[in-house]
C-alpha positions in Angstrom: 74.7 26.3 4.0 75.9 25.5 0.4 75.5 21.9 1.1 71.8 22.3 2.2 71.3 24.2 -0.7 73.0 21.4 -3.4 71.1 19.1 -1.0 68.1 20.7 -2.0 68.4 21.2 -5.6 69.6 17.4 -5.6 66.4 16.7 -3.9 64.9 18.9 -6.9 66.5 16.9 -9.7 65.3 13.7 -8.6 61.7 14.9 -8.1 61.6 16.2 -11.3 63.0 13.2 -13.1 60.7 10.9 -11.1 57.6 13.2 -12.0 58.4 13.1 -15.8 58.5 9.3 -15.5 55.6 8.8 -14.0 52.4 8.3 -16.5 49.2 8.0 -15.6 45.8 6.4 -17.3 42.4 7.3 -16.1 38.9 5.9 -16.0 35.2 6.3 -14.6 33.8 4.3 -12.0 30.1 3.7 -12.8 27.8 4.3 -9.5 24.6 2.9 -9.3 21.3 2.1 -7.2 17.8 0.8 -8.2 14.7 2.4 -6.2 12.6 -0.8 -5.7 9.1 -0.2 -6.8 7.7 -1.5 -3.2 4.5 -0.9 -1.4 3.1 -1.5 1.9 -0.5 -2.3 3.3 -2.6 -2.2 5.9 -5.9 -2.1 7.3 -7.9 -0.7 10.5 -10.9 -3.5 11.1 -14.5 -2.1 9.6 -17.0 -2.2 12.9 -20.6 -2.1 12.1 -21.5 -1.6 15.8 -24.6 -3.4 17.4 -27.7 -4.1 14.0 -30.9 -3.8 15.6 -33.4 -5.1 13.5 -36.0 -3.1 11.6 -33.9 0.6 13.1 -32.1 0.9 10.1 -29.1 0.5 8.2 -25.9 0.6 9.6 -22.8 2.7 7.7 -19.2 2.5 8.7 -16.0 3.8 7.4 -12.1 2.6 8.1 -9.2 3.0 6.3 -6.4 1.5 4.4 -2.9 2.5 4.7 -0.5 1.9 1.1 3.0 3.5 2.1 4.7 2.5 -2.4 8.4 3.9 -3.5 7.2 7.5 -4.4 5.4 8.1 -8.0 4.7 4.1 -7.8 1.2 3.8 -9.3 -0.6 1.3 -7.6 -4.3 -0.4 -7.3 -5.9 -1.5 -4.2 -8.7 -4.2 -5.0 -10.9 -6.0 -2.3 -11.7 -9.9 -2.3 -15.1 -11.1 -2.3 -15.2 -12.3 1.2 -14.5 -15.6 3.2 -17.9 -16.6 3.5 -19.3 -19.1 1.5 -22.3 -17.8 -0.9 -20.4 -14.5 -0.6 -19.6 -12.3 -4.0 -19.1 -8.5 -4.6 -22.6 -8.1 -5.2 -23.8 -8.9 -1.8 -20.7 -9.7 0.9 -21.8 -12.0 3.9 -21.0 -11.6 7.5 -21.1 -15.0 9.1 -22.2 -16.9 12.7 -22.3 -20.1 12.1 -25.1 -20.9 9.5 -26.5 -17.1 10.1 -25.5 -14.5 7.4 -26.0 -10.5 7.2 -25.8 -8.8 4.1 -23.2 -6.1 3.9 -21.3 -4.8 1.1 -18.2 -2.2 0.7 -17.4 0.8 -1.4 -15.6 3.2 -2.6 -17.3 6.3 -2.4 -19.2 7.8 0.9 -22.8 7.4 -0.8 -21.6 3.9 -1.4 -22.8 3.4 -4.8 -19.7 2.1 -6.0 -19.0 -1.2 -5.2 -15.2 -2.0 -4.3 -14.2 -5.0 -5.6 -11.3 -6.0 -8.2 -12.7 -4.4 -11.2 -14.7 -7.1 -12.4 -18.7 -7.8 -12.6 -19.4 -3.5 -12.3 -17.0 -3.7 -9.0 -14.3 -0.9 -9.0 -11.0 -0.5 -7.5 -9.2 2.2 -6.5 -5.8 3.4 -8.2 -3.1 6.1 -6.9 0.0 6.9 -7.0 2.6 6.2 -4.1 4.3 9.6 -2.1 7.4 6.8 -0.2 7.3 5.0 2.4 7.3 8.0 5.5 4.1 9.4 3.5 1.3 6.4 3.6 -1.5 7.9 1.3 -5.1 6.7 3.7 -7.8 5.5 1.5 -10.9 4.9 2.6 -13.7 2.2 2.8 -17.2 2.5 2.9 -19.7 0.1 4.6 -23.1 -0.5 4.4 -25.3 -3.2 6.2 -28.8 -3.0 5.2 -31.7 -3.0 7.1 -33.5 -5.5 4.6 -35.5 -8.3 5.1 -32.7 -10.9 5.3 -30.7 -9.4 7.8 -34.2 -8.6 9.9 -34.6 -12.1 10.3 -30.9 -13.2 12.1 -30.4 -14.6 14.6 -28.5 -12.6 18.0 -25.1 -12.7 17.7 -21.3 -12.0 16.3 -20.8 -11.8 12.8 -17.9 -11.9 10.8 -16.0 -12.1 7.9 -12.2 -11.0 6.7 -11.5 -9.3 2.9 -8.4 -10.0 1.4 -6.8 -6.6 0.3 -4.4 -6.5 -2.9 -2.2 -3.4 -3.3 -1.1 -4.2 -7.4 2.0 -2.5 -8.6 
C-alpha cells in the first residue's frame, strides 16, 4: 500500500511540474458568411381568351413570381414586346403580318402602364421576404375593342415580354 501511495504522489510531482511548464497563447478565429443578394423570377403566360370583334374588350390578369435574399429591394420592369412596331404605349400581339393592340399594367383599372420606367411607363419595386416566401405580383391586361383590332384577321396571336427583376 505505501508503494501505491509514493506511486501516486510520484505521479503527482510529475503532473505538476509538467503543468507549470506548459504555456499557452491564444487567439480568435474569425467566422464568416456573405448572404448573396439573389433573386428569382418567373411568370404564369397572360391568356386573353378568344377577341370577338366589336363584343368588347378583353381584360386578363397573371402573375409574376420574385423569390430575392430577404430585405433585398428589387424592381421588376417589362420589355416593350417582340413585335416589331411594338412600344410601351401600344404592345402588339402578332400572326404573321396581323397585329392586336394590347397593353399591360400595373394596377387593376389599368391606367398605369408597366413598362421600365421610362416614356410615363412605371415599374413595380418591393422588397424580397427569401427564397421559401416568393412575393406574387400581378399583371394587368387589356386588349381593346378598337377599331384596329376589329378589323384582324382569325387567328393566334402572340407575343413574349421580357421580364427584368433589378437588384
Amino acid at each position: 500500500m505505501g508503494s501505491v501511495r509514493m506511486a501516486a504522489a510520484a505521479g503527482a510531482v510529475i503532473w505538476a511540474a509538467a503543468t507549470a511548464a506548459a504555456a499557452t497563447r491564444t487567439t480568435v478565429l474569425p467566422v464568416s458568411a456573405t448572404v448573396a443578394a439573389a433573386c428569382t423570377v418567373s411568370a404564369a403566360p397572360l391568356a386573353f381568351g378568344a377577341y370577338t370583334p366589336g363584343a368588347g374588350a378583353l381584360r386578363a390578369t397573371t402573375r409574376l413570381r420574385v423569390a430575392c435574399a430577404r430585405g433585398t429591394a428589387f424592381r421588376v420592369a417589362l420589355g416593350a414586346g417582340s413585335n416589331p412596331g411594338a412600344t410601351f404605349a401600344q404592345r402588339l400581339l402578332e400572326n404573321g403580318a396581323a397585329s392586336l393592340q394590347y397593353n399591360l399594367y400595373t394596377n387593376a383599372a389599368r391606367s398605369v402602364i408597366w413598362g421600365d420606367g421610362s416614356a410615363a411607363t412605371r415599374t413595380v419595386a418591393r422588397r424580397g421576404r427569401g427564397p421559401a416566401r416568393p412575393i406574387s405580383i400581378a399583371v394587368y391586361g387589356l386588349l381593346p375593342d378598337n377599331t384596329f383590332n376589329r378589323s384582324a384577321p382569325a387567328g393566334t396571336y402572340r407575343d413574349t415580354i421580357v421580364v427584368t427583376v433589378t437588384y
